[in-house]
Structures are given as structure tokens and as C-alpha cells.
C-alpha positions in Angstrom: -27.9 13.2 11.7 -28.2 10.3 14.3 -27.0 11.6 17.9 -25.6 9.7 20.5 -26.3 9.8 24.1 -23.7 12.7 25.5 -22.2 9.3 27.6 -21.3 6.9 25.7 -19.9 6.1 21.4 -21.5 3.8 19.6 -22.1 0.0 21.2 -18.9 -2.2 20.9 -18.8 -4.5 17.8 -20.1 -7.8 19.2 -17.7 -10.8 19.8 -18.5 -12.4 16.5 -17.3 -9.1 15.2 -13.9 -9.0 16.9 -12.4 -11.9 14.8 -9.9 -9.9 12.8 -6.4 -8.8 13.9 -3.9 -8.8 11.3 -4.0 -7.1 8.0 -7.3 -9.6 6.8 -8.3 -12.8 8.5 -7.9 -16.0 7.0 -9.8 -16.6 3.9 -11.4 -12.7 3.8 -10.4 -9.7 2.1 -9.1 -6.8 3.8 -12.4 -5.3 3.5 -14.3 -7.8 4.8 -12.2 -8.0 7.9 -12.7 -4.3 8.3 -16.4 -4.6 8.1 -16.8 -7.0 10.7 -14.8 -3.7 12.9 -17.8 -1.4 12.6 -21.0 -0.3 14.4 -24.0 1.6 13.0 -22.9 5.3 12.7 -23.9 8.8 13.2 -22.7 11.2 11.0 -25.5 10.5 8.1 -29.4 10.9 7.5 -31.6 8.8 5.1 -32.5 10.2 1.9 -34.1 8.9 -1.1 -33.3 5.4 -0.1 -29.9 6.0 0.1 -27.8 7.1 3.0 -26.3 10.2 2.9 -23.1 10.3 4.1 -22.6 13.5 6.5 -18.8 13.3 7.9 -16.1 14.6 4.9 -17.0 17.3 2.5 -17.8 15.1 -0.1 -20.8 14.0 1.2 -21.4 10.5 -0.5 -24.9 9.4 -1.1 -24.2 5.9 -1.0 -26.7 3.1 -1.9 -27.6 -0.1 -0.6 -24.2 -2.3 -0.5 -21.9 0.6 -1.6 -19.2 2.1 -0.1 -18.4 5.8 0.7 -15.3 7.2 -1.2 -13.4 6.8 1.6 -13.8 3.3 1.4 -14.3 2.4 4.8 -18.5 3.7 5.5 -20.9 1.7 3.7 -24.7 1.5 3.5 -25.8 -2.3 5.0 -29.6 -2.4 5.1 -30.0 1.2 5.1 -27.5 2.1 7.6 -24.6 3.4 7.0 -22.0 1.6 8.9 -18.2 2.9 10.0 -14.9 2.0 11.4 -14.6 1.5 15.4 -13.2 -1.2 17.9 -9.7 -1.4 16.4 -6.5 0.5 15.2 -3.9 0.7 12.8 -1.1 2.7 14.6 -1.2 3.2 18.5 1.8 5.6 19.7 2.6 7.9 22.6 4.2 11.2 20.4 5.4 14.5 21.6 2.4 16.7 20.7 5.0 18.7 18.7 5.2 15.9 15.9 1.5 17.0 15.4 2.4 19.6 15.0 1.1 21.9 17.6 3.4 24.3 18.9 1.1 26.1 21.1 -0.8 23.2 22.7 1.1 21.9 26.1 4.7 21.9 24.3 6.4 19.1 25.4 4.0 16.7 26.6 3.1 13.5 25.2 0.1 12.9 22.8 -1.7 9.3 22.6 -1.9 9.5 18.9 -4.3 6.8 17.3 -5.4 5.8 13.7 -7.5 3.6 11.4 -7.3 3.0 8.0 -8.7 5.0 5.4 -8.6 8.6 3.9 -11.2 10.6 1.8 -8.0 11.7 0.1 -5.4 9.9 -2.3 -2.4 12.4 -2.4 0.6 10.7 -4.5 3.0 11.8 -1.7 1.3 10.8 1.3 3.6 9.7 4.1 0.9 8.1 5.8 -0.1 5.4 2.7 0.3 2.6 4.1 -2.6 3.2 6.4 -4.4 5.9 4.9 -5.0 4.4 1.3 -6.1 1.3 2.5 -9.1 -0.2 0.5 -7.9 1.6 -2.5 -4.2 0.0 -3.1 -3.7 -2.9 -3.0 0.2 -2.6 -1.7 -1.2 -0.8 1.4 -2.0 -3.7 3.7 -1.5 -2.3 7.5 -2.2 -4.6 10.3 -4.8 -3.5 12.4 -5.2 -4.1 16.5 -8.9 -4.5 18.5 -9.2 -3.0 21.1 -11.8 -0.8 23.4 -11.4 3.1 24.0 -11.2 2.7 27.7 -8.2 0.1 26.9 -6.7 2.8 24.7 -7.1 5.4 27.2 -5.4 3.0 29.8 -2.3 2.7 27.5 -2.1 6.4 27.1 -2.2 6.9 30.5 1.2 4.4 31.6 2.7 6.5 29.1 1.7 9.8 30.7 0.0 11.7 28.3 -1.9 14.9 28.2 -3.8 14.3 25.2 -5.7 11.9 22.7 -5.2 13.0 19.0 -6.6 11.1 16.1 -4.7 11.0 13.5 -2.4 8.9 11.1 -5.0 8.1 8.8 -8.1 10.7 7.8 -9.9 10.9 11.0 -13.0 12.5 9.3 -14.2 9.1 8.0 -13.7 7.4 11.4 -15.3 10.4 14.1 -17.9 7.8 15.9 -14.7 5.9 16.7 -12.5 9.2 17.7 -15.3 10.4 19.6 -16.0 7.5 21.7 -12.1 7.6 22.6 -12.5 11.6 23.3 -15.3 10.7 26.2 -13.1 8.3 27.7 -9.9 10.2 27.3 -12.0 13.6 29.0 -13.3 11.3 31.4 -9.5 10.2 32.8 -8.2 14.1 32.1 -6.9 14.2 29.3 -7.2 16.8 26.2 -8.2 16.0 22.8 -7.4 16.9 19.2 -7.6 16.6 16.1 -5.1 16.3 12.9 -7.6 16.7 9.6 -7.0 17.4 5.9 -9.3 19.6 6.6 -12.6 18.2 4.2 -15.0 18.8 7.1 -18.7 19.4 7.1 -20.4 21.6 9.8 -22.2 18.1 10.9 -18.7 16.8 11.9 -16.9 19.5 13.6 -20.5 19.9 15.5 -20.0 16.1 16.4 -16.1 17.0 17.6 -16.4 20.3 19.2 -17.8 19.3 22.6 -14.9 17.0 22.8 -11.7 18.3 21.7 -9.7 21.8 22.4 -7.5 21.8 19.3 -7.7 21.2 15.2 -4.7 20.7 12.9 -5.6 21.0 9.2 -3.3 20.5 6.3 -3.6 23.4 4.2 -2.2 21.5 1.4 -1.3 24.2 -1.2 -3.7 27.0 -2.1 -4.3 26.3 -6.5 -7.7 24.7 -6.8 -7.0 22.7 -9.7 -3.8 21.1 -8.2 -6.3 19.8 -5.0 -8.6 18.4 -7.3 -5.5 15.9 -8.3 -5.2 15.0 -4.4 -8.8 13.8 -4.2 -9.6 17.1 -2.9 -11.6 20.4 -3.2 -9.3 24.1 -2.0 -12.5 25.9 -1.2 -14.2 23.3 1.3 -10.6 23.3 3.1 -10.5 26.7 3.2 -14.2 26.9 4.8 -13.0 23.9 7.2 -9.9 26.5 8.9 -12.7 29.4 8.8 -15.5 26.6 10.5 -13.1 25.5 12.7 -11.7 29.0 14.1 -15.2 30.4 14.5 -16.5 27.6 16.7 -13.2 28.3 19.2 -11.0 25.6 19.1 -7.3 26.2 18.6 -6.1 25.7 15.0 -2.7 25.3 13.8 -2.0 24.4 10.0 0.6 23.2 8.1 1.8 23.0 4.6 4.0 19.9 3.4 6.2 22.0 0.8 6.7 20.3 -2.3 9.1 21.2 -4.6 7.2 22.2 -8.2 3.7 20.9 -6.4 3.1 23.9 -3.8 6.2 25.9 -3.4 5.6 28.5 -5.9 6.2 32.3 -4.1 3.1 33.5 -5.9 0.7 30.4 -4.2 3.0 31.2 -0.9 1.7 34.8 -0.4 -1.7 33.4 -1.4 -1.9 31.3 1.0 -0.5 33.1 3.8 -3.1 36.2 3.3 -6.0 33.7 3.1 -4.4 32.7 7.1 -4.0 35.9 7.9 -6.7 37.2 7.1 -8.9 34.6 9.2 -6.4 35.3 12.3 -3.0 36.3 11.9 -2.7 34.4 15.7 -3.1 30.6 13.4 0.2 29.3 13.9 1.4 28.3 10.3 4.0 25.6 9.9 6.4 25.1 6.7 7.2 21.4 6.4 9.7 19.5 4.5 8.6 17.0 2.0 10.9 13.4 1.4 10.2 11.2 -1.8 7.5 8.8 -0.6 5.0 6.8 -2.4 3.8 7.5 -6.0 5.9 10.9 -5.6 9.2 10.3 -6.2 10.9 12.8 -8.7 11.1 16.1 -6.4 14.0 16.4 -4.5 13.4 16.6 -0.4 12.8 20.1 0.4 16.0 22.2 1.6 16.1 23.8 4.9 16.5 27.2 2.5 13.2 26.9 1.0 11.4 26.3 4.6 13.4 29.6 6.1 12.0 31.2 2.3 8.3 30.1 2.8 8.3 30.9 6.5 9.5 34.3 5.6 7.1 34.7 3.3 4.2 34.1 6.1 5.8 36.5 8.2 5.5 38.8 5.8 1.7 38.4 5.1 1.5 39.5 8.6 1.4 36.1 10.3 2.4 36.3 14.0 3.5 32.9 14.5 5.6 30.9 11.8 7.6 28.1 11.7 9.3 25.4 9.8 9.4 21.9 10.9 11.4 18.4 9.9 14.6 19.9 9.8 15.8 20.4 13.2 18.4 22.7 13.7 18.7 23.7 10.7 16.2 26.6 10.1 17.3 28.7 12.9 14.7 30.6 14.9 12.1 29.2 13.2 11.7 26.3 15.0 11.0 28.4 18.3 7.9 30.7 19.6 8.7 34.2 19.6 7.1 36.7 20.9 5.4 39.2 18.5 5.7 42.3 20.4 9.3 42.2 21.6 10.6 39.4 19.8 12.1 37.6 22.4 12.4 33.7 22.2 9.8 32.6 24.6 9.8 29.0 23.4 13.1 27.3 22.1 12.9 23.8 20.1 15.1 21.5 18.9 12.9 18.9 16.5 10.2 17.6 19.5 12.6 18.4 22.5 11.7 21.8 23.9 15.1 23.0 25.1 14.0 26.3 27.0 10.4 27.3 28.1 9.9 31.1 28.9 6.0 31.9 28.9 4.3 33.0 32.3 2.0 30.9 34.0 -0.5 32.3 32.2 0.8 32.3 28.9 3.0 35.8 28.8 5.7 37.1 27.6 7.8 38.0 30.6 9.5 40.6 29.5 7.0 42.7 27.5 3.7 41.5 29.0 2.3 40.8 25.6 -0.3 37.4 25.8 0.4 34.7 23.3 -2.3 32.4 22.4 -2.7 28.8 22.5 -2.9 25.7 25.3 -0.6 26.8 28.0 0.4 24.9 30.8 2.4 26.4 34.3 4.3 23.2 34.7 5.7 22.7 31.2 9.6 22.2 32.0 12.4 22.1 29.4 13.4 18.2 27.9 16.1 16.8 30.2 19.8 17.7 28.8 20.8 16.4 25.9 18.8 16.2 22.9 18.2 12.2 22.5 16.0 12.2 25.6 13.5 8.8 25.2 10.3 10.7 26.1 10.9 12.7 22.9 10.7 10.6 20.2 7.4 8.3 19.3 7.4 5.4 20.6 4.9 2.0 20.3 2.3 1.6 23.4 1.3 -1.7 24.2 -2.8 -2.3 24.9 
């Protein structure tokens, strides 16, 4: 694996390089605007004359003028080249849209993206960046720009952390982490938001430079992830990889009616969580029609308060069921697990109440809860439709 120094990302694509800032420029193809974005990498290793790709679990071995499965890494003269000096989406997000519940609730998250996934889920709400390269309908314009620029942008909009996310942020972790050093450097937190197809090379890559790792746990029947471009069992090892180095994990589960929601698969899947830490907040999603996935109906707020039962009954501490705010009851907010009072209250991204000691306590029982805590987390200001609570565009 090639290392950087512990400083700096990889060099900046040149000025010949920086030529492309709409979806392709003139008379090139989307890819070969994209290739004209990228710098010698460093998750890979020579081998047989090939390169061997080392930063999603699929672990391309990709010859000379080939591409990665991902579409976006490719082997030039021996090298395998990837994605940096540009992005695709650019937002400042309450970190609850993540979603982390238990990382700094209600702060703001500079939330980036490329293009590109190692994935090609038929519902992903994210296509239009994330199967780039691969469909032809998904044409997202993409932006230049430098991570100390970035950083910059995130600061005027005061946030407390740099997520990567949008797209698969796997196939683009030279980029991320080059954001990560300048986002530490100015004080801010970083995180990731993965499908989870990670390689112990990657999150080695990550882990000096980020505090938290959400991974879409997307259903827990092998077969089914196969049809996602997936494989279960190297997500599976990604949440147990992820929790033993010591970063904070969250997952989530986009519940699809017929796909995932089965009570059988459920249980499954909560036990496997539980039985890596019962502490992993798990979070119950609803699903909408969206690309190439348009016969199930959008999930009901009765079958998130069903599957976030269910994880409570596996013995998970900390459950809760998202995209359907106020509609699901308590489990939108943090409770505690020893007394069960409500220690966090949510509705959607605005946290309307905020309960936990200074140093992340219940008040009344004393009992710790984990996650990123902050002393000066204060409630959203009254009324729900408060600006800083909803994503919003940063300019560069």
C-alpha cells in the first residue's frame, strides 16, 4: 500500500488538469473529464503487472488501461489513479441527516461527495451521483475545488464536522482524507457514511483521521446483496473492523417493503448488532420509490415503529426510526437505557430538548450513554422550521 506523508493528501491535480466543471467538458466524455480530476493514489500495491486495487472489498486487480468496478480508479502506466480536486454535492447538513444520533446532535456537518459507488442498488437515492460512469442518465455536475477551500466554506457555515458521503466514499478515501487533515487542522471532527465494503487497508487509511463510521447494513440475506453489487459477509466484517479499531459506529437499514422487511431477516439482523455491541445505535429508515425501484409502496411509519421494536427486542440499547418525523413516537429520541427517561428529544433534524450531563449522563439515574457528546449542545430555536436545520448549498 502506498503511504502518504502524515501532512499532507495526495499533490493537487495540475492546472491542465483542472479544465472540467460541468457534468463533461466540451467535446469529452464524462469519464474523460473525471480522469483529468485525479492524482496517483494510495490504497493499492503492484502485483503481477497489474495494480491491485486495495480500498472496497472487492479488491479489483485491474490492468493496464482498465478501470476498477467502481468506475472511477483506473490503472494508467502502472498506477492506479483516483478521484480528488473536485465535488459533486457540497452541503452544510445537520449531522442528524447522517444519521448520527449520538455524534454532537444538532450541529452542522460539511457533508461532501464525488461520483461513483462500488455498489448499483436499484433504489439508491443517491443515483444521480453515485452511479455515475455506469448509467448513462446519471450525469451530475461536478465542482473543483481544493480541501483547504472546502474546509473554508464549512467553516462560514459553522460546522463541527467533515463527513464524506453522498456517493461511496470508499472509492474516493485519498480525496476524503486530504479534506480530513485540513478539516482536523481548523477543528473540526470527521466521519464517515460507508456501505460498509471496506478492507482493513482502508479503515487503516481513515482511522487516524475521523471519530465516527456510518455503514448501511443493507438487509441481512446474502443472496439479496449479491443483486445490490454487494457481498453480506464483508459488510458484516466492515461493522465488526470498524467497532474494534474504536471509532463510533452507527448503522442504518433503508426498509424496503418485500426487499428487507421480512420479521425473520429483522431479528437476524438485529442479533448480528447486538451481538458486536448492543451500544451500536441502529436506525430503521423509510424507503420512497426512487430510481429503477419503483413498485413498493414507501414504507409506513407502522412498519419503522415494527422494525424498531423488533431491535429492541434483540437487546439493542439504542433504536430509532428515521424519515418520518413525528410520526413514530419516541423513537425518534435517545432514551436512556437504565431509567428510560428521554434524554434526547428530536423532531426530524431539529433537537427540540437536550438532557445529557456535561459528560454524557443521564441526570437522573447516573447511567453513561455512549457516543460524541458535547456540554454546549443547546435545543433548535422554537419552532420547528428553524434555517440551520435543514441542508442547505455552501458556496466555495
Amino acid at each position: 500500500m502506498r503511504t502518504l506523508p502524515s501532512n499532507s493528501g495526495p499533490a493537487a491535480p495540475s492546472a491542465a488538469a483542472r479544465t472540467a466543471t460541468g457534468s463533461a467538458a466540451a467535446g469529452s466524455t464524462l469519464a474523460e473529464a473525471l480522469d483529468r480530476h485525479t492524482v496517483v493514489g494510495t490504497l493499492w500495491r503492484a502485483e503481477n503487472g497489474r495494480v491491485r486495487c486495495l480500498a472496497c472489498g472487492h479488491r479489483c486487480l485491474i490492468a493496464e488501461g482498465r478501470r476498477g468496478i467502481c468506475k472511477v480508479r483506473f490503472n494508467r502506466g502502472g498506477q492506479l489513479h483516483v478521484p480528488f480536486g473536485y465535488v459533486a454535492g457540497a452541503q452544510c447538513d445537520p449531522v442528524e441527516k447522517k444519521p448520527f444520533y449520538h455524534v454532537y446532535p444538532g450541529s452542522n456537518a460539511l457533508t461532501f461527495g464525488m461520483l461513483g459507488c462500488d455498489f448499483h442498488c436499484s433504489y439508491c437515492q443517491n443515483w444521480v451521483t453515485s452511479q455515475a460512469l455506469r448509467d448513462p442518465a446519471s450525469r451530475a455536475p461536478i465542482e473543483e475545488v481544493t480541501p483547504a477551500q472546502l474546509v473554508a466554506a464549512g467553516r462560514r457555515a459553522n460546522a463541527r464536522l467533515a463527513v464524506s458521503s453522498y456517493n461511496e466514499p470508499l472509492i474516493t478515501a485519498e480525496w476524503a482524507v486530504a479534506v480530513f487533515q485540513e478539516a482536523r487542522a481548523a477543528g473540526m471532527a470527521c466521519a464517515f457514511v460507508s456501505n460498509g465494503n471496506a478492507t482493513p487497508e482502508a479503515l487503516d487509511f481513515l482511522q487516524p483521521w475521523i471519530v465516527a463510521y456510518k455503514i448501511d447494513l443493507k438487509g441481512f440475506n446474502a443472496q439479496r446483496y449479491r443483486t445490490l453489487g454487494g457481498t453480506l459477509d464483508h459488510v458484516l466484517e466492515s461493522i465488526r473492523m470498524v467497532h474494534a479499531r474504536g471509532l463510533w459506529l452507527e448503522v442504518v437499514t433503508l426498509l424496503v417493503p418485500g426487499f428487507n422487511d421480512s420479521e425473520a431477516e429483522l431479528r437476524d439482523l438485529a442479533r448480528f448488532l447486538a451481538s458486536v455491541s448492543r451500544d451500536i445505535p441502529w436506525h430503521v429508515t423509510a424507503f420512497h420509490p426512487d430510481y429503477k425501484l419503483t413498485g413498493p409502496p414507501p414504507t409506513t411509519a407502522a412498519q419503522l415503529i415494527r422494525a424498531a421494536e423488533i431491535g429492541a427486542a434483540e437487546g439493542l440499547r439504542f433504536v430509532y426510526a428515521g424519515n418520518a418525523p413525528g410520526r413514530v413516537g419516541h423513537w425518534e429520541d435517545t432514551r436512556c437505557p437504565g431509567c428510560h427517561e428521554t434524554l434526547i428529544s428530536r423532531h426530524g433534524f431539529c433537537v427540540r430538548a437536550y438532557g445529557l450531563s456535561a459528560d454524557g449522563r443521564c441526570p437522573r439515574c447516573g447511567t453513561a450513554i455512549p457516543g460524541l457528546w458535547a456540554a454546549e449542545t443547546a435545543p433548535a430555536p422554537a419552532g420547528l422550521d428553524s434555517f440551520n436545520r435543514f441542508p442547505r448549498r455552501i458556496r466555495l
